[in-house]
N, CA, C and O of each residue as an XYZ file, in Angstrom:
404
protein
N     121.092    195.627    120.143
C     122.378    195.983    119.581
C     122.281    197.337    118.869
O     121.235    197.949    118.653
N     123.538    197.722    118.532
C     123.607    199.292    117.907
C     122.830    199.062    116.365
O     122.005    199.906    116.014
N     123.034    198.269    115.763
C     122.842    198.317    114.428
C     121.326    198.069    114.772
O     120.702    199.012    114.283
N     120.516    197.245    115.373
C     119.066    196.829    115.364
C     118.382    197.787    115.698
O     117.281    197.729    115.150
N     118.602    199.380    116.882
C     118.162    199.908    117.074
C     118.408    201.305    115.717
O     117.629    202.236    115.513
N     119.768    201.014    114.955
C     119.216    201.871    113.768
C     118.317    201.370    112.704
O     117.875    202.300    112.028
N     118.046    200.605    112.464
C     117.145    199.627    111.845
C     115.448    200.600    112.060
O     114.714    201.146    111.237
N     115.354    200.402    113.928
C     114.452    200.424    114.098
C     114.134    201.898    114.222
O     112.936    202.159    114.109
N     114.730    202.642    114.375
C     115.103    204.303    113.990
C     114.579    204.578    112.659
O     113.793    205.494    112.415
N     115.069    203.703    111.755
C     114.356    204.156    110.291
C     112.909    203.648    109.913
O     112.352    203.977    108.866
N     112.311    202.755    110.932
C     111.575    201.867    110.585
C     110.045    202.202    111.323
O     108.954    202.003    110.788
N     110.201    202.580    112.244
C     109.181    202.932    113.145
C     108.871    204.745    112.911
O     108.570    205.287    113.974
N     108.899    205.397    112.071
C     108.513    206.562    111.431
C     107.534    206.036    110.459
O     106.371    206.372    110.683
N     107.766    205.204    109.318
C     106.470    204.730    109.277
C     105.309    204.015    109.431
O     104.210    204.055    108.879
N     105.939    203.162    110.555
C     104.920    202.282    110.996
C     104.122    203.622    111.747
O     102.936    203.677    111.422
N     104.455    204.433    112.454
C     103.247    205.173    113.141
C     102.495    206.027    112.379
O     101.425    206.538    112.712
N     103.298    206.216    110.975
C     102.462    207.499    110.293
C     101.202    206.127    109.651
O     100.075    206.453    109.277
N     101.594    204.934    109.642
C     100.886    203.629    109.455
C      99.127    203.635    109.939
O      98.011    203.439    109.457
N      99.958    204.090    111.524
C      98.727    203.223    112.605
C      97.832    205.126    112.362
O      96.619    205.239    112.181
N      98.874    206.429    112.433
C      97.620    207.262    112.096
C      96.895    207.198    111.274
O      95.676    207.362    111.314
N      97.794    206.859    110.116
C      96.779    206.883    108.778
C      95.024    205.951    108.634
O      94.014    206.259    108.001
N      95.363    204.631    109.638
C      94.835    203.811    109.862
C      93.782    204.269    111.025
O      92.656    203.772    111.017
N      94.133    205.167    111.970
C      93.241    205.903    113.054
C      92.404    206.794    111.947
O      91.431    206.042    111.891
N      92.200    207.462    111.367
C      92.016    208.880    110.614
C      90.979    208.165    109.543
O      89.934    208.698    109.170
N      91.381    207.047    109.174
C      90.847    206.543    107.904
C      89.963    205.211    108.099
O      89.633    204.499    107.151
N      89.628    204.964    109.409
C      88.979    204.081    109.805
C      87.622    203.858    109.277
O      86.866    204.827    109.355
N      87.120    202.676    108.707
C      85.305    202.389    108.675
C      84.977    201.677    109.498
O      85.601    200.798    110.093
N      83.556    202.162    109.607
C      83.109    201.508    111.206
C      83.064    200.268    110.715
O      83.725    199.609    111.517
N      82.629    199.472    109.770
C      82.718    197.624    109.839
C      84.078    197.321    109.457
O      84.379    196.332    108.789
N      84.919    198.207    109.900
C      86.373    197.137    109.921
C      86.252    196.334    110.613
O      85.427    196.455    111.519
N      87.028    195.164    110.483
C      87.629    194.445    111.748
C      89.173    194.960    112.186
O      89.763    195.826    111.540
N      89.745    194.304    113.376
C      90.720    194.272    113.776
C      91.277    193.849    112.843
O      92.027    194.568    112.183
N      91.056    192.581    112.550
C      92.204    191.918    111.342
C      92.122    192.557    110.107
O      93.188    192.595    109.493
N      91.205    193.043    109.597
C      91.667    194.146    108.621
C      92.042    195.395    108.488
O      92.513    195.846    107.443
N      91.729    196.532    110.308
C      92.884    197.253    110.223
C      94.097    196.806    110.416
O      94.903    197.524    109.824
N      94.669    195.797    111.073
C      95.818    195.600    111.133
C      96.324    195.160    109.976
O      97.528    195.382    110.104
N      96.193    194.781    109.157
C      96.527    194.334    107.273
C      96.741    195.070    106.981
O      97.831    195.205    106.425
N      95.767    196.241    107.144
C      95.753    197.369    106.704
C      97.144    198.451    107.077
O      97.858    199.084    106.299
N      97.172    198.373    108.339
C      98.962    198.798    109.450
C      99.517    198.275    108.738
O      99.593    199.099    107.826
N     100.139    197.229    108.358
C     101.194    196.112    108.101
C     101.340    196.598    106.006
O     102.408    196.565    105.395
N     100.320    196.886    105.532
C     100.533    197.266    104.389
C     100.837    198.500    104.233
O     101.661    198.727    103.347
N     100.407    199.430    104.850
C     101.007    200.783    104.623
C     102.636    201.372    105.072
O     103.325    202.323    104.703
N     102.828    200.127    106.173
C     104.325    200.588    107.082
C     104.756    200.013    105.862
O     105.281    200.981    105.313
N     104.885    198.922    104.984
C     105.846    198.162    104.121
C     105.415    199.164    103.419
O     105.902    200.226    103.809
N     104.631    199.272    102.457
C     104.644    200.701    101.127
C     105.716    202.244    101.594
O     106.550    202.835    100.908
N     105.174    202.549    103.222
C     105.596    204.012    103.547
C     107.310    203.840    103.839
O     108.026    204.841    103.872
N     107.831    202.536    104.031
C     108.935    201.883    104.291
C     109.678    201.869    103.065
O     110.816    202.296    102.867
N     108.846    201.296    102.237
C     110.022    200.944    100.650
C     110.177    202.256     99.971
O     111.143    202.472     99.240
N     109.064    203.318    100.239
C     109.498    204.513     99.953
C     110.530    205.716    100.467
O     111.094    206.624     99.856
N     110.524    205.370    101.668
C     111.170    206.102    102.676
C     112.937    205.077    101.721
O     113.832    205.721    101.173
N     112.928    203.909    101.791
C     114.476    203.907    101.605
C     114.681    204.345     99.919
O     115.841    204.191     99.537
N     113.783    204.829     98.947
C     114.223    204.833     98.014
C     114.535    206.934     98.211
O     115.290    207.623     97.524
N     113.817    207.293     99.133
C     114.446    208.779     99.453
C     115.785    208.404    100.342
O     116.592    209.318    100.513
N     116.003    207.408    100.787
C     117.435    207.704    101.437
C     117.931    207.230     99.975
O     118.337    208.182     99.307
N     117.994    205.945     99.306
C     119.045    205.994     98.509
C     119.509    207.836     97.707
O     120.562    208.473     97.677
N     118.420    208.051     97.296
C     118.560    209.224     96.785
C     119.375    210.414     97.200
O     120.141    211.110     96.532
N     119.012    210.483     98.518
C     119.237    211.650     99.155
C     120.756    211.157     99.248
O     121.588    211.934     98.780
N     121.309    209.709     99.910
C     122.706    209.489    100.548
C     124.126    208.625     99.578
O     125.285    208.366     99.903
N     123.204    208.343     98.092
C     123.959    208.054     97.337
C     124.372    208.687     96.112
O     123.417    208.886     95.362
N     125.184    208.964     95.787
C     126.103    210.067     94.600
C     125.567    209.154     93.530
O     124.836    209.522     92.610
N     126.055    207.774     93.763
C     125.827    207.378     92.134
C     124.581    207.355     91.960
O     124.336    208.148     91.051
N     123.208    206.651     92.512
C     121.955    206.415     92.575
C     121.604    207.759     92.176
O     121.005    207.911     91.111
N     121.903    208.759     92.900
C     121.118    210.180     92.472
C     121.078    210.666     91.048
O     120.165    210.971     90.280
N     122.802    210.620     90.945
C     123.448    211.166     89.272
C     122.568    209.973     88.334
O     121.897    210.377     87.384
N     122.601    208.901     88.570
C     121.837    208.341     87.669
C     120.492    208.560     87.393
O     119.960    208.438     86.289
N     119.708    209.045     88.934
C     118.094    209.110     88.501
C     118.120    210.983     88.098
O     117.166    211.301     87.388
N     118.647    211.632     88.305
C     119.225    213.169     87.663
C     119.430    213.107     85.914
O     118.901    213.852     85.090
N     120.155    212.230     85.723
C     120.279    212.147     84.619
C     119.074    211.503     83.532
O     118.827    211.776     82.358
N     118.493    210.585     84.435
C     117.117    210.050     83.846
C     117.576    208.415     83.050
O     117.113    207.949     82.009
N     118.363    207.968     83.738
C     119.170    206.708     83.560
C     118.908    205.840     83.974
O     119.030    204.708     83.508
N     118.278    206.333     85.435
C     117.595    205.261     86.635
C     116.144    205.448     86.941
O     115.935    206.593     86.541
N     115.368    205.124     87.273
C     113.899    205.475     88.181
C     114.110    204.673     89.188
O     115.111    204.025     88.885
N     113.720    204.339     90.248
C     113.683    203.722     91.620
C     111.889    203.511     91.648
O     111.159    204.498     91.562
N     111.516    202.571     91.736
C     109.937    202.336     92.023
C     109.782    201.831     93.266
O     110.900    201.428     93.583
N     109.026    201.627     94.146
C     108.923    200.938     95.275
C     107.901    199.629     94.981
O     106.939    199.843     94.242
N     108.070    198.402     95.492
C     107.021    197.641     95.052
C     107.317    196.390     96.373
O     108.297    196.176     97.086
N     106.020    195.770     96.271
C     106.345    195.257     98.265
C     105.747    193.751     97.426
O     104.859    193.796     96.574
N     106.471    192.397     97.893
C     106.199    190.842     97.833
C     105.586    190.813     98.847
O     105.896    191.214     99.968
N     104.047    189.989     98.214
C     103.764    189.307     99.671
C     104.174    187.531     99.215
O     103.721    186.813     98.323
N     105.053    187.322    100.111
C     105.685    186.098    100.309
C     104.862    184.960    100.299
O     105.398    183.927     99.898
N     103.671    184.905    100.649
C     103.109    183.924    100.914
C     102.467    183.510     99.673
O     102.440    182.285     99.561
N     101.794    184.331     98.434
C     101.175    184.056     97.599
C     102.130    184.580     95.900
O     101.751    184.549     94.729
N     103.560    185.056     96.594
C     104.289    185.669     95.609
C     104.160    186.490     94.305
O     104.802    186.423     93.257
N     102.964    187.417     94.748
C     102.542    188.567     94.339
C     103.167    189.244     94.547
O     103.471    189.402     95.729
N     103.779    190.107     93.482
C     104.261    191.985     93.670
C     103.207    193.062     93.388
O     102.565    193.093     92.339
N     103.037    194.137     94.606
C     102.563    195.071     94.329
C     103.339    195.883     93.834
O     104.466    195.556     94.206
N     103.392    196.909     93.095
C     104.434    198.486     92.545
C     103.350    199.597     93.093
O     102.225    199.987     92.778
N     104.210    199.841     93.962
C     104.219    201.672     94.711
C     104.228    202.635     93.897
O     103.399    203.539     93.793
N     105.541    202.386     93.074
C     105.290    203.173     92.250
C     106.884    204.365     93.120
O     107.251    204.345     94.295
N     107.448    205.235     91.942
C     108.241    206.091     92.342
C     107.308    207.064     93.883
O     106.125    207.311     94.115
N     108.807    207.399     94.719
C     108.678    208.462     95.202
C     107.921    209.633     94.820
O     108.024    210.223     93.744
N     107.084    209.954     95.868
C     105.721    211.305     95.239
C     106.722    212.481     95.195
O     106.468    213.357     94.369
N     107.772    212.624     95.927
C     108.384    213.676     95.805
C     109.809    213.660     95.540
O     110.543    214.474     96.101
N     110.271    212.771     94.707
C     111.696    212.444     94.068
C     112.071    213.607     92.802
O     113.035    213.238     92.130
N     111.531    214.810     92.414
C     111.466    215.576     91.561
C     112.554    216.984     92.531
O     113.623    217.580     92.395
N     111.503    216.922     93.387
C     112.242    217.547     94.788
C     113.314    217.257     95.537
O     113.965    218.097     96.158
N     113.603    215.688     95.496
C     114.530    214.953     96.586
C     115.623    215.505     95.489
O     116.362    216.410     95.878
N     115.809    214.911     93.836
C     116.456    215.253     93.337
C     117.012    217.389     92.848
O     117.877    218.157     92.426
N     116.079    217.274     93.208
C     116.302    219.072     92.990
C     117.408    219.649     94.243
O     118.172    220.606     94.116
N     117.299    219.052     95.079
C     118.233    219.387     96.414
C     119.897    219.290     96.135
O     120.491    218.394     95.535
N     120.377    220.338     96.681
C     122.048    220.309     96.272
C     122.554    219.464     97.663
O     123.744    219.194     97.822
């Protein structure tokens, strides 16, 4: 459908910067199952960051608020199964996103 393939438009930019990061940064006693943990954790981190630069970039109020210093946006990923939160932590370059007219 139209909407699933924009989904997957926003979504698959970081899953591959994922699997390079994961090519590039490889140790030889990985396993499979721990690079792939490894894939699967970085697309969700490079993911929750990527939408806190769209909120930024595509929302008036979200922006004026983190401009003003009213808001911060952090990224932080559940793993569901053991209901742990990790925090990402803000955008590395939200200083910039916000500097943009």
């Amino acid at each position: 459908s139209k909407s699933m393939r924009h989904v997957l438009d926003q979504v698959v930019p970081s899953c591959m910067k994922a699997v390079s990061d994961a090519d590039n940064d490889s140790a030889s006693d990985e396993t499979t199952g721990g690079r792939q943990l490894r894939v699967e954790q970085t697309a969700t981190e490079l993911n929750a960051l990527y939408t806190i630069k769209q909120l930024l970039v595509h929302s008036p109020i979200i922006r004026a608020a983190a401009k003003s210093g009213s808001l911060e946006l952090h990224a932080a990923v559940l793993d569901s199964s053991t209901g742990r939160v990790d925090f990402v932590g803000q955008h590395p370059l939200v200083a910039e996103l916000l500097a943009r007219d």
